[in-house]
GUDO-689373 format. One line per field, with one value per residue (C-alpha): residue in three letters; residue number from 1; x, y, z; chain. Coordinates in nm, 4 decimals. Example, Ala and Ser with C-alpha at 12.3 -4.5 7.8 and 13.67 -1.06 7.14 Angstrom:
# residues 2
residuo: [Ala:Ser]
num: [1:2]
x: [1.2300:1.3670]
y: [-0.4500:-0.1060]
z: [0.7800:0.7140]
cadena: [A:A]
# end
This chain:
# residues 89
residuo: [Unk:Unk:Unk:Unk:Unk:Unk:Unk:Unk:Unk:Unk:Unk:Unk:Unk:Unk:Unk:Unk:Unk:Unk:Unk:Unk:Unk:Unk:Unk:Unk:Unk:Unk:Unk:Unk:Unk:Unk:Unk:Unk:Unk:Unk:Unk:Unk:Unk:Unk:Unk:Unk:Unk:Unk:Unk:Unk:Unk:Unk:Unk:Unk:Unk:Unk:Unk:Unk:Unk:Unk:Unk:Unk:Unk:Unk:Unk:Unk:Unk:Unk:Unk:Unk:Unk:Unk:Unk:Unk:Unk:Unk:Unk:Unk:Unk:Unk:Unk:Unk:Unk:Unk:Unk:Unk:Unk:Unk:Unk:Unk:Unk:Unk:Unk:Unk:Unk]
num: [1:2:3:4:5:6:7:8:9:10:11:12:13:14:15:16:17:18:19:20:21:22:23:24:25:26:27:28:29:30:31:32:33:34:35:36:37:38:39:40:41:42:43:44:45:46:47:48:49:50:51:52:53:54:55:56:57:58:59:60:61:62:63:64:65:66:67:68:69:70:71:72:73:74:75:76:77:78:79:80:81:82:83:84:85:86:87:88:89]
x: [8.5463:8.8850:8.9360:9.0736:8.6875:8.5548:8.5105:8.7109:8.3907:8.3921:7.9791:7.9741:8.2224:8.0085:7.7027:7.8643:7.9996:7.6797:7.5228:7.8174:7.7701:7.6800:7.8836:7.9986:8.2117:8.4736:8.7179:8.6026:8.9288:9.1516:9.4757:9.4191:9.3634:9.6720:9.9037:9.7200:9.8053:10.1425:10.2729:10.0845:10.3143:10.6131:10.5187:10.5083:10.8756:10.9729:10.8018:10.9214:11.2632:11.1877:10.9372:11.2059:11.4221:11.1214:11.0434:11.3493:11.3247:11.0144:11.1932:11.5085:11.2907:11.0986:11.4087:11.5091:11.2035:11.2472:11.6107:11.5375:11.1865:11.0401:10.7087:10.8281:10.4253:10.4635:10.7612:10.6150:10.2655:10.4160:10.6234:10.3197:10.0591:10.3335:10.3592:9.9863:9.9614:10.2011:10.1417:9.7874:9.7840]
y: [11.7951:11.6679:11.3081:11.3130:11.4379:11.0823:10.7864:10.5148:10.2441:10.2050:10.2054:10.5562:10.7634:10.6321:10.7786:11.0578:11.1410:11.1199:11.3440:11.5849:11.5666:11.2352:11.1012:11.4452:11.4470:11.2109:11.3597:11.2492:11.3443:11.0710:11.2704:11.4354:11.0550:10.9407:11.2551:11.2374:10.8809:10.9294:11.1780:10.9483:10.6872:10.9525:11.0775:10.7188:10.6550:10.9566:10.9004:10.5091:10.6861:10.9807:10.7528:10.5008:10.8658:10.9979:10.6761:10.6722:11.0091:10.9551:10.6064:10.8376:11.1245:10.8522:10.6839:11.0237:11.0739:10.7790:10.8613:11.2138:11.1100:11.3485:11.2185:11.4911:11.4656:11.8564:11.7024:11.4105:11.5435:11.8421:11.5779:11.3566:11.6480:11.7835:11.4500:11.4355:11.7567:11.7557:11.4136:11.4729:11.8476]
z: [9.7400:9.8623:9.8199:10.1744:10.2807:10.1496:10.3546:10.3654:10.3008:9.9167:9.9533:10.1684:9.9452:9.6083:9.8029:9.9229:9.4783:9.3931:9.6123:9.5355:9.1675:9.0441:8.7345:8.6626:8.9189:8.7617:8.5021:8.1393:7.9597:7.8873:7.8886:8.2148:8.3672:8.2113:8.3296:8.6585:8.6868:8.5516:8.8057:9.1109:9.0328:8.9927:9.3915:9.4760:9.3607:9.5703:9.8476:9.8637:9.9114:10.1813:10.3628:10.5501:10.6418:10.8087:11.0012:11.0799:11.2486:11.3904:11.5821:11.6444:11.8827:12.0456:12.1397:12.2281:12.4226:12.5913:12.7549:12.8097:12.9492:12.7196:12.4796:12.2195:12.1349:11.9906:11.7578:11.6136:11.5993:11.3648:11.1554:11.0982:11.0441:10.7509:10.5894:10.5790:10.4271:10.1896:10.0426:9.9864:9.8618]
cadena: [A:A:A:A:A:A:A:A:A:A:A:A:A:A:A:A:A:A:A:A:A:A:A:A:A:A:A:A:A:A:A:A:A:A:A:A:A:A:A:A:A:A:A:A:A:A:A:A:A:A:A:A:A:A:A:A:A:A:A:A:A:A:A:A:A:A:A:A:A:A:A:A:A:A:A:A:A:A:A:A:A:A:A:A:A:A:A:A:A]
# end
């Protein structure tokens, strides 16, 4: 199961674990949480540097949009759909 699959509601994605695989599903080994946890906060240093670039492009083509009277919806759906799916995989 992907953790994007769970719901948000802390009470619905508990329900949803344990029908998946109960207490199982959680990793028991103490070095894998640690590395795992190391290299989230790693990402998160990285990404608090590209993030304010790619906002920035996304403000640039709707100002862009906006004196061209184009939406560029095809642009910015792309750019946000790729930032989903390459933060989370």
């Amino acid at each position: 199961m992907h953790r994007l699959d769970l719901p948000e509601n802390i009470e619905d994605r508990r329900e949803k674990i344990q029908l998946v695989g109960g207490k199982d599903y959680f990793e028991h080994n103490l070095e894998a949480i640690l590395l795992k946890q190391h290299s989230n906060y790693k990402m998160a240093e990285e990404l608090d540097k590209v993030f304010p670039r790619l906002q920035a492009l996304a403000i640039h083509l709707n100002l862009q949009g906006a004196i061209l009277n184009d939406k560029f919806a095809n642009d910015l759906d792309y750019l946000f759909n790729y930032i989903k799916v390459r933060i989370h995989n």
